[in-house]
C-alpha positions as CSV (number, residue, x, y, z in Angstrom):
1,X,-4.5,-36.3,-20.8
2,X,-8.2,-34.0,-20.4
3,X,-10.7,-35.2,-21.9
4,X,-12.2,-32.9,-24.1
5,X,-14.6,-30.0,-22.7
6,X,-12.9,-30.5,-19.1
7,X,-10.9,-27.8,-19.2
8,X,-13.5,-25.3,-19.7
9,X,-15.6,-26.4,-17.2
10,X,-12.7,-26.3,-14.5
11,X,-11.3,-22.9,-16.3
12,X,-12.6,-19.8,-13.8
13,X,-14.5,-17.0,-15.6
14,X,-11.8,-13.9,-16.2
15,X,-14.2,-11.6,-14.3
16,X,-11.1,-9.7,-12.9
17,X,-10.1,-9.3,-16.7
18,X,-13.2,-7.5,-17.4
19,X,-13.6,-5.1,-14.2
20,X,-10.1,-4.4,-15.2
21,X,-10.9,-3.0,-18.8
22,X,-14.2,-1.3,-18.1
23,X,-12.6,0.6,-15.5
24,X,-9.6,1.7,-17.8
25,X,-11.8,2.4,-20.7
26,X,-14.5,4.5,-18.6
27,X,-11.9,6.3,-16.7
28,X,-9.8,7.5,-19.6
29,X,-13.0,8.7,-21.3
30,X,-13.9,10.6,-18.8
31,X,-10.8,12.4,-18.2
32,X,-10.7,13.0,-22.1
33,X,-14.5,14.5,-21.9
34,X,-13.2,16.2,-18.5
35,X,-10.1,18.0,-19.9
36,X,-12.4,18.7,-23.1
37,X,-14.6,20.9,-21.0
38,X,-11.6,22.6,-18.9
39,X,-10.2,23.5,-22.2
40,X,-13.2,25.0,-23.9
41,X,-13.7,26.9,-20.5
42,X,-10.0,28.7,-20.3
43,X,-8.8,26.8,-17.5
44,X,-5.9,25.7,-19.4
45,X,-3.7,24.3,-16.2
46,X,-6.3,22.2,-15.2
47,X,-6.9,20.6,-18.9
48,X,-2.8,19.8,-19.0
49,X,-2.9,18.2,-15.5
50,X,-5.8,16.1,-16.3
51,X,-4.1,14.4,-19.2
52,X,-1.0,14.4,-18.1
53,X,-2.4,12.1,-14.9
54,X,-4.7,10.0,-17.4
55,X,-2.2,9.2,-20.7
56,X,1.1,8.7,-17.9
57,X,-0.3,6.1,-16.5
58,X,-1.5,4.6,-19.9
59,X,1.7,4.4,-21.1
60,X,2.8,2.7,-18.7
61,X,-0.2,0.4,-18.6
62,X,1.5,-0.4,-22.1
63,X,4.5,-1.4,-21.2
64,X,3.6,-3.3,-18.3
65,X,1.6,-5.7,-20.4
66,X,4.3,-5.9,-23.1
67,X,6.6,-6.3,-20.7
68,X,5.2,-9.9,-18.9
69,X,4.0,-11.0,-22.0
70,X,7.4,-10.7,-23.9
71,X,6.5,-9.0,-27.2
72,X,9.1,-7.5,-27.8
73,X,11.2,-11.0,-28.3
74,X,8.1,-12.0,-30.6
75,X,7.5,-11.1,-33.8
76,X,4.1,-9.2,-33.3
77,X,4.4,-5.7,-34.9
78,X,0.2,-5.7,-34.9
79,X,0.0,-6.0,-31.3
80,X,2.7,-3.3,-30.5
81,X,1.6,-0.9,-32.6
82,X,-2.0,-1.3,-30.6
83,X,-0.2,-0.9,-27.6
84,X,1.5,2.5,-29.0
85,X,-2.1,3.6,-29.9
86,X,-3.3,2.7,-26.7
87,X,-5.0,0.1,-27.4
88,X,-3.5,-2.6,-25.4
89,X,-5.8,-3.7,-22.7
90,X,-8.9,-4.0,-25.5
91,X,-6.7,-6.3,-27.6
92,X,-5.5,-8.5,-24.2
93,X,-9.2,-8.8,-22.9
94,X,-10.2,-9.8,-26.8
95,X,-7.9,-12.6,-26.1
96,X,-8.6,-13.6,-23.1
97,X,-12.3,-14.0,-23.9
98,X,-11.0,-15.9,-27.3
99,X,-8.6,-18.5,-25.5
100,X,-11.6,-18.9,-22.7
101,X,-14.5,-20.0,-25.7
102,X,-12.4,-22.0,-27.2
103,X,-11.0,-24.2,-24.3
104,X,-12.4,-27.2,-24.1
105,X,-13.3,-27.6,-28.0
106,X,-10.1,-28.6,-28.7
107,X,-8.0,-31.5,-27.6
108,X,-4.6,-30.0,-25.8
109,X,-1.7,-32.1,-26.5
110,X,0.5,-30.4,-23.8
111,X,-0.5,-30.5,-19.8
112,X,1.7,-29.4,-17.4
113,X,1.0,-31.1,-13.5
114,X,1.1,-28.2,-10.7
115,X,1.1,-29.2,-6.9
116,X,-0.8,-27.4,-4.6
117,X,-0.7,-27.6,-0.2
118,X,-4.4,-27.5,1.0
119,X,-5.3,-25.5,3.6
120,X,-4.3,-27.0,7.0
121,X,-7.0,-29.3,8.5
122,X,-6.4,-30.3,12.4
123,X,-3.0,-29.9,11.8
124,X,-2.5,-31.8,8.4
125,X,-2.0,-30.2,5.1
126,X,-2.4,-32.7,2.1
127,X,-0.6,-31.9,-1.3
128,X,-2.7,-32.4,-4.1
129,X,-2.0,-32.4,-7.7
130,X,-3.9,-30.7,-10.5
131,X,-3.5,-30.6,-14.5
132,X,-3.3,-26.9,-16.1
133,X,-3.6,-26.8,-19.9
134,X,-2.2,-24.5,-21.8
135,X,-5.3,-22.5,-22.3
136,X,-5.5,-22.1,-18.7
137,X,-1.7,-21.1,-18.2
138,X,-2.6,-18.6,-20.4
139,X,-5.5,-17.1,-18.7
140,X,-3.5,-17.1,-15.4
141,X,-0.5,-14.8,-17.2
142,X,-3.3,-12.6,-18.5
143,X,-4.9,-12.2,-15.2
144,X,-1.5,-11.8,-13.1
145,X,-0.7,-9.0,-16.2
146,X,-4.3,-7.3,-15.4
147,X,-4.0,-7.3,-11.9
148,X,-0.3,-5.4,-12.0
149,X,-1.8,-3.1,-14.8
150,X,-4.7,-2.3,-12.5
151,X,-2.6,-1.4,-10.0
152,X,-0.4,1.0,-11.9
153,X,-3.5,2.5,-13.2
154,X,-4.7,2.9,-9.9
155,X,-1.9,4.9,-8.3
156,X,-0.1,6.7,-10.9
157,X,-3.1,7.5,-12.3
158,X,-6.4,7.2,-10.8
159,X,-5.1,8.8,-7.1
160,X,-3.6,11.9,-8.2
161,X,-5.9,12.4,-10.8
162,X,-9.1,11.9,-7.9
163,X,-6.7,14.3,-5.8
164,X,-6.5,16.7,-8.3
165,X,-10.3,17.0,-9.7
166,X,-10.8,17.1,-5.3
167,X,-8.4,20.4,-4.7
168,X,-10.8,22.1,-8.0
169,X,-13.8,21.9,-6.5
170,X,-12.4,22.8,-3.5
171,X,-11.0,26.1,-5.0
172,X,-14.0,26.9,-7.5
173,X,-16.7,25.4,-5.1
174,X,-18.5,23.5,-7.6
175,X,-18.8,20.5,-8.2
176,X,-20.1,19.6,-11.4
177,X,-22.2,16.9,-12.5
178,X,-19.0,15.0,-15.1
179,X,-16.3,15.8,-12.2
180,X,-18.4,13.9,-9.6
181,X,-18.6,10.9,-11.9
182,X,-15.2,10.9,-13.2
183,X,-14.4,11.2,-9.1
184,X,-16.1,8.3,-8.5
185,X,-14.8,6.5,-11.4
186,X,-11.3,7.5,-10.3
187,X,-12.2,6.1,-5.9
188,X,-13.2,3.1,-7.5
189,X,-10.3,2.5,-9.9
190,X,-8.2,3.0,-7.1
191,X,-9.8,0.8,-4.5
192,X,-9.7,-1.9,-6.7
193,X,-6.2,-1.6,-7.9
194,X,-5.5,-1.8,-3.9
195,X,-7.7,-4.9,-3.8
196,X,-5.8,-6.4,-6.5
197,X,-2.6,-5.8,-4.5
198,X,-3.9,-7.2,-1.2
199,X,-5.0,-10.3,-3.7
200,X,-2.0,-10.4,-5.6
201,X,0.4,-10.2,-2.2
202,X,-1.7,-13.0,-0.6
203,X,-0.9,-15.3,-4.1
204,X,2.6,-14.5,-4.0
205,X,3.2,-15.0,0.0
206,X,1.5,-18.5,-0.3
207,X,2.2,-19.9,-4.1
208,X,2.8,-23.2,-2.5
209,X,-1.1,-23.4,-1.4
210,X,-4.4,-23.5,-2.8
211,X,-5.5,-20.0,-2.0
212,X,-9.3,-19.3,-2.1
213,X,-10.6,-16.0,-1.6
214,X,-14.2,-15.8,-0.3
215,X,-16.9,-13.3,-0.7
216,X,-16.4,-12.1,2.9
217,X,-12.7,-11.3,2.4
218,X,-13.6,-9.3,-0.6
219,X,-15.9,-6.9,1.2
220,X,-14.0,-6.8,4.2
221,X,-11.0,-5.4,1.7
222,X,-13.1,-2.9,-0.3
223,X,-14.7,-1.0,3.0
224,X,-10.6,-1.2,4.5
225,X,-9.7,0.2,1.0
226,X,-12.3,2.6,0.8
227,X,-11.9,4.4,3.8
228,X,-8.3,4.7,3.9
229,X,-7.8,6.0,0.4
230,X,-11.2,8.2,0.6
231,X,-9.8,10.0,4.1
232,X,-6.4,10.5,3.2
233,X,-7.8,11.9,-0.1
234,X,-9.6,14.4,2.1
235,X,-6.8,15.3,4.2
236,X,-4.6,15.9,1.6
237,X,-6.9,18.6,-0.8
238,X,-8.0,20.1,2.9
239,X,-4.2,21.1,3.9
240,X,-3.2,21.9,0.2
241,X,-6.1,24.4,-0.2
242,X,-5.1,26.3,2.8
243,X,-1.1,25.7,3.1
244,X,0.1,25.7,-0.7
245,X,3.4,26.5,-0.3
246,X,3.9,23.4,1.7
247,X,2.2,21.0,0.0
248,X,5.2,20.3,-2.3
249,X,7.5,19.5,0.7
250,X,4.5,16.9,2.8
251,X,4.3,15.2,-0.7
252,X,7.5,15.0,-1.9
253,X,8.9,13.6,1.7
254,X,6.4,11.2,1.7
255,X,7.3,9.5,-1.9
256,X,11.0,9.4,-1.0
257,X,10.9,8.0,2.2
258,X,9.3,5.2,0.7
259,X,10.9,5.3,-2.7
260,X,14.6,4.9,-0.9
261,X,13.5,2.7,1.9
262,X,13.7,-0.7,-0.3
263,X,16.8,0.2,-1.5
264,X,18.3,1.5,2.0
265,X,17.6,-1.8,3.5
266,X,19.1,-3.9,-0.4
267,X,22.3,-1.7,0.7
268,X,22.4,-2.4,4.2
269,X,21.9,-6.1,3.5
270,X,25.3,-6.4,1.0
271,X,23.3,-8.7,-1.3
272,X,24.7,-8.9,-4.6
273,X,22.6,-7.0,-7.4
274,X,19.5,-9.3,-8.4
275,X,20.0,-10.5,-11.8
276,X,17.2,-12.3,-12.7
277,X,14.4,-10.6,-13.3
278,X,14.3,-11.0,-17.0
279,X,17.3,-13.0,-18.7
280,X,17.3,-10.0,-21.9
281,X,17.8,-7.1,-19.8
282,X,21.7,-5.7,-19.5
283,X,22.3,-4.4,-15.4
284,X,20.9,-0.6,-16.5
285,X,17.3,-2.4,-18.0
286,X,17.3,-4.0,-14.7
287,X,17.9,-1.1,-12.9
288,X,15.1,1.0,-14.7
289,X,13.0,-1.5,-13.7
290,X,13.8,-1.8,-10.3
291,X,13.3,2.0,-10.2
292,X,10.1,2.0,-12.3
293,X,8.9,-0.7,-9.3
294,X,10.2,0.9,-6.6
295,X,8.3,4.1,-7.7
296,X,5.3,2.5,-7.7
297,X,5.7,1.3,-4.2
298,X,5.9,5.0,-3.2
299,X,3.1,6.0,-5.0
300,X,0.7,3.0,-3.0
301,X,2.0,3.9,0.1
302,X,1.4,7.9,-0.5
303,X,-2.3,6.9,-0.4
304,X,-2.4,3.3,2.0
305,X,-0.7,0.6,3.0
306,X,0.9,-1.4,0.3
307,X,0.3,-5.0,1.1
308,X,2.7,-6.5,-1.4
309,X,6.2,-5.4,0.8
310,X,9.3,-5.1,-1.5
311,X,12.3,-7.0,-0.7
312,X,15.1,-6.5,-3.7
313,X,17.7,-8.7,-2.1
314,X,14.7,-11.6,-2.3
315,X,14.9,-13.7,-5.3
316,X,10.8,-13.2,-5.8
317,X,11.7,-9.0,-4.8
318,X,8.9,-9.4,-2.5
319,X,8.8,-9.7,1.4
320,X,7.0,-13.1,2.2
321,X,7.5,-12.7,5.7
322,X,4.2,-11.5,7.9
323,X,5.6,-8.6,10.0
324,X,3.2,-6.9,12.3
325,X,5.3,-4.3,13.4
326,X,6.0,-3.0,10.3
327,X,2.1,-2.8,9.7
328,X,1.4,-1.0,12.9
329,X,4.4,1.4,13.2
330,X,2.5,2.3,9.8
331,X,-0.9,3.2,10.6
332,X,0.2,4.8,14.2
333,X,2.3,7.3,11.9
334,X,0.2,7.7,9.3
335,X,-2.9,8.4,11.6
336,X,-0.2,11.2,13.7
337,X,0.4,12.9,10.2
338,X,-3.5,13.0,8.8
339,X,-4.0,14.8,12.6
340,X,-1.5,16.9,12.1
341,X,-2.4,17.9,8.7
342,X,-5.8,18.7,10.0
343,X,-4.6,20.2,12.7
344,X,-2.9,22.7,10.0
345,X,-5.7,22.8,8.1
346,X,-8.1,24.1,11.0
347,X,-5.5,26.9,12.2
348,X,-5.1,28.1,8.7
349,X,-8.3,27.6,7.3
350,X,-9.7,30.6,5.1
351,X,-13.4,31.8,4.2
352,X,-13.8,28.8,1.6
353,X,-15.0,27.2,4.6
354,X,-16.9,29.7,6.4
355,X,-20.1,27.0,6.1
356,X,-18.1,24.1,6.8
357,X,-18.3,23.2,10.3
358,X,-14.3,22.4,10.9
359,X,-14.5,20.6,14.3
360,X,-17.2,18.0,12.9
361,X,-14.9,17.3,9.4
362,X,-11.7,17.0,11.6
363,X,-13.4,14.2,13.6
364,X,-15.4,12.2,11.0
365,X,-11.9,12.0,8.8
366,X,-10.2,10.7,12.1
367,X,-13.3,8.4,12.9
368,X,-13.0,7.6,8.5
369,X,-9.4,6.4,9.1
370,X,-10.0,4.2,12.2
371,X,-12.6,2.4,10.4
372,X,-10.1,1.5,7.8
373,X,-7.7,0.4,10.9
374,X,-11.1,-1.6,11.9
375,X,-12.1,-3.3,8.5
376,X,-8.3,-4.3,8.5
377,X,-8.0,-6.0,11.7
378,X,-11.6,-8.3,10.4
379,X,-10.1,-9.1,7.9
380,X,-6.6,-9.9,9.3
381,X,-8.4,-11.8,12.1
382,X,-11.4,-13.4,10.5
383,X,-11.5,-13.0,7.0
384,X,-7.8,-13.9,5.2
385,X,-8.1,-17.0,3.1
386,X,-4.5,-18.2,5.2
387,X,-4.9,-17.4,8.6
388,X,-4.4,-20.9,9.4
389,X,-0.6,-20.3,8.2
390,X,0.0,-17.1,10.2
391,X,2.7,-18.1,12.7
392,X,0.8,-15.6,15.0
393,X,-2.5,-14.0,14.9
394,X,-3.3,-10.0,14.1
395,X,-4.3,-9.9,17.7
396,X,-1.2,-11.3,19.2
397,X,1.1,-9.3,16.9
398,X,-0.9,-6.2,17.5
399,X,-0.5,-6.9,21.3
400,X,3.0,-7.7,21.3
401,X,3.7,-4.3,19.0
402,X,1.9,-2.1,21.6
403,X,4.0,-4.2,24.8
404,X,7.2,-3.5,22.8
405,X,6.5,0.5,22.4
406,X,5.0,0.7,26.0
407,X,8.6,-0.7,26.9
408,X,10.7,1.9,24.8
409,X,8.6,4.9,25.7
410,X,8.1,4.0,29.8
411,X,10.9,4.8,32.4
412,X,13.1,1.7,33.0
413,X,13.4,0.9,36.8
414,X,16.8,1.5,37.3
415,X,16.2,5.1,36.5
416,X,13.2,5.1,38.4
417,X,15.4,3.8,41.1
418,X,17.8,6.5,41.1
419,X,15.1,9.1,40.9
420,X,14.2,7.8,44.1
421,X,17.3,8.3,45.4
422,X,18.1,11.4,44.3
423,X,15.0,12.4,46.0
424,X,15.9,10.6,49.4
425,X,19.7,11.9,49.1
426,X,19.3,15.6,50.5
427,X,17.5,14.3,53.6
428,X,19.9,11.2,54.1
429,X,22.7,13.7,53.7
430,X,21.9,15.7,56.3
431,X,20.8,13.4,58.8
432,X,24.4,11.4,58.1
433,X,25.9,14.8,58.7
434,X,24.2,15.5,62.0
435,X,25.2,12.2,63.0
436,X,28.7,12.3,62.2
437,X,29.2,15.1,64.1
438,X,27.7,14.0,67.2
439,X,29.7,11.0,67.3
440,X,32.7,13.3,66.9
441,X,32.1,15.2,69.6
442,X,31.2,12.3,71.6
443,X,34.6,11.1,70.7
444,X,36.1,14.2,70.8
445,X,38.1,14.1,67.2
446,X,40.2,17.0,66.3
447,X,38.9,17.2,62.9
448,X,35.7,18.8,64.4
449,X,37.8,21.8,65.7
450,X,39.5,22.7,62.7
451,X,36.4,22.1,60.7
452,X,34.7,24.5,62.8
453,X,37.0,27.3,63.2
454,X,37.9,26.8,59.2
């Protein structure tokens, strides 16, 4: 048993808790002052999309958080009917601050004993053991339900909505003084609901280890973050303002590759349909959510690389496994397609951009992107809090992944071989033929004569 006031003074500050909730609560304002202004200024298709991308996501913020921390099976009709008003995340971070004063000042009778792998040191890994209270057990479901919340805020939210306020500028040429902030609100949201992915998938690949995360890691995530989202962003209002009628199609085949690729590869493996994700749901709850989950993996990878990989035929429904290729084959396409879009873009372009210099744009968004690619290889190579466990480096994979395309796309030998041959065949041919019929004269074969008069 702690002694009293150790828990506290072991317990981490919920910092994430708080970025979490200011971000929600300054973003949602602003799209509520935003939509105000749209409306008193006519542009009633403008006001309906910007609530419709800041009060979806809410809800869904809402059920999210009363989903992990079971409500519904509790008998808590204040707490819901916050969460129907919205109020959710304010009542959870009230909480969290509450349970984090008061640990310490009270004696907990129940500790539960975790074990937790070090980090490997020359080679040896030593399994320690530590006490968690039930104060602090809390604060870790609270967290894990903040970090999942900021993600869906991030990308069912906070990137169309950033997309969106992007294309009217682009139309109206303005931009105003409360779109650029709620813009920058809305970048910011969504690079850290990407950071909170790349934290959460790290946590998840390597729950048998004490994971630490250090300052350097953190940076090295937010510039990667930054530029990726930030550029493809870009590219995406740039070839929408110009090419409207396809816009539609380039988004809509980008959310359902992804959206069916989980469930392509759950059918291909035969695995029976996972039935424990929550003991209460019936096989068409569980198939909502798997939906609900799978949609949000389409909507991360519309915008960047979704660190945490779905797997449905996995216990955990997540891919623990590190695979490079899969990485690489993603970036190689999705840097072909933002080309190709701008490629689009400058054919097409209109007199919107008669003072934009096109060629200059087209490269800094290609340069953008491969400073994303950059920041992501530091931090793959240097930076990640388990490199130690990587069964091969970012290097090596990368290398291996560019070997094994370099084989598919060059010529094998054999038909370089036969190339050669074909080439070497007419004059071969000939000179057998010559020869042939010298030695058949030589010999005098009748062959010859009825070849010849034929």
């Amino acid at each position: 048993m702690r002694a009293a006031g150790s828990g506290r003074a072991a317990m981490k500050f919920p910092g994430s808790v708080l970025i979490s909730l200011v971000l929600f609560v300054a973003e949602t304002a602003a799209a509520l002052c935003l939509s105000g202004t749209y409306g008193s200024a006519g542009d009633r298709m403008w006001q309906w999309l910007t609530l419709l991308f800041a009060l979806l996501p809410c809800a869904l913020v809402q059920l999210s958080l009363v989903f992990i921390h079971r409500d519904v099976s509790r008998d808590r009709p204040l707490v819901l009917l916050l969460h129907i008003l919205q109020l959710g995340p304010l009542v959870r971070c009230v909480e969290v601050f509450y349970i984090y004063l008061r640990a310490g000042r009270v004696e907990e009778p129940y500790v539960s004993i975790t074990k937790k792998r070090q980090m490997p040191k020359d080679g040896y890994s030593e399994e320690v053991e530590k006490e968690v209270g039930q104060a602090e057990g809390k604060l870790c479901t609270h967290r894990s339900a903040f970090s999942r919340a900021s993600v869906i805020q991030a990308f069912l939210g906070s990137a169309p909505q950033l997309t969106l306020q992007l294309y009217i500028c682009v139309l109206q040429q303005e931009i105003t003084a409360a779109r650029s902030i709620f813009m920058v609100l809305s970048l910011l949201s969504i690079v850290y609901g990407a950071l909170r992915c790349n934290i959460l998938a790290i946590k998840i690949k390597y729950d048998d280890y004490d994971v630490s995360v250090k300052p350097a890691a953190y940076l090295c995530i937010f510039m990667w973050r930054s530029f990726e989202i930030a550029t493809r962003v870009i590219v995406l209002v740039l070839f929408s303002s110009v090419l409207q009628i396809w816009t539609l199609p380039v988004v809509l085949g980008n959310f359902f590759v992804f959206f069916f690729y989980p469930w392509i590869l759950f059918w291909q493996s035969k695995s029976p349909f996972p039935e424990n994700i929550e003991k209460a749901l019936s096989r068409v709850g569980t198939t909502i959510v798997l939906c609900l989950l799978t949609f949000l993996y389409a909507g991360i990878n519309m915008f960047c690389w979704s660190a945490v990989q779905l797997k449905l035929n996995d216990p955990d429904l997540i891919n623990k496994s590190q695979n490079w290729y899969r990485l690489t084959v993603y970036y190689m396409l999705r840097f072909i397609e933002n080309a190709f879009l701008l490629l689009m873009w400058y054919i097409y372009k209109t007199d919107i951009y008669l003072y934009v210099c096109a060629p200059l744009l087209v490269l800094q968004l290609l340069i953008g992107y491969c400073m994303a690619v950059l920041f992501m290889l530091v931090f793959y190579q240097f930076c990640h809090p388990c490199k130690k466990l990587f069964s091969s480096s970012i290097s090596e994979g990368l290398l291996s992944c560019f070997k094994f395309l370099c084989f598919v796309c060059a010529p094998s030998k054999s038909t370089i071989l036969m190339d050669k041959a074909d080439l070497k065949l007419p004059a071969n041919t000939d000179e057998a033929w010559s020869s042939s019929k010298t030695i058949d004269s030589q010999n005098g074969n009748p062959h010859q004569s009825v070849s010849s008069n034929a």
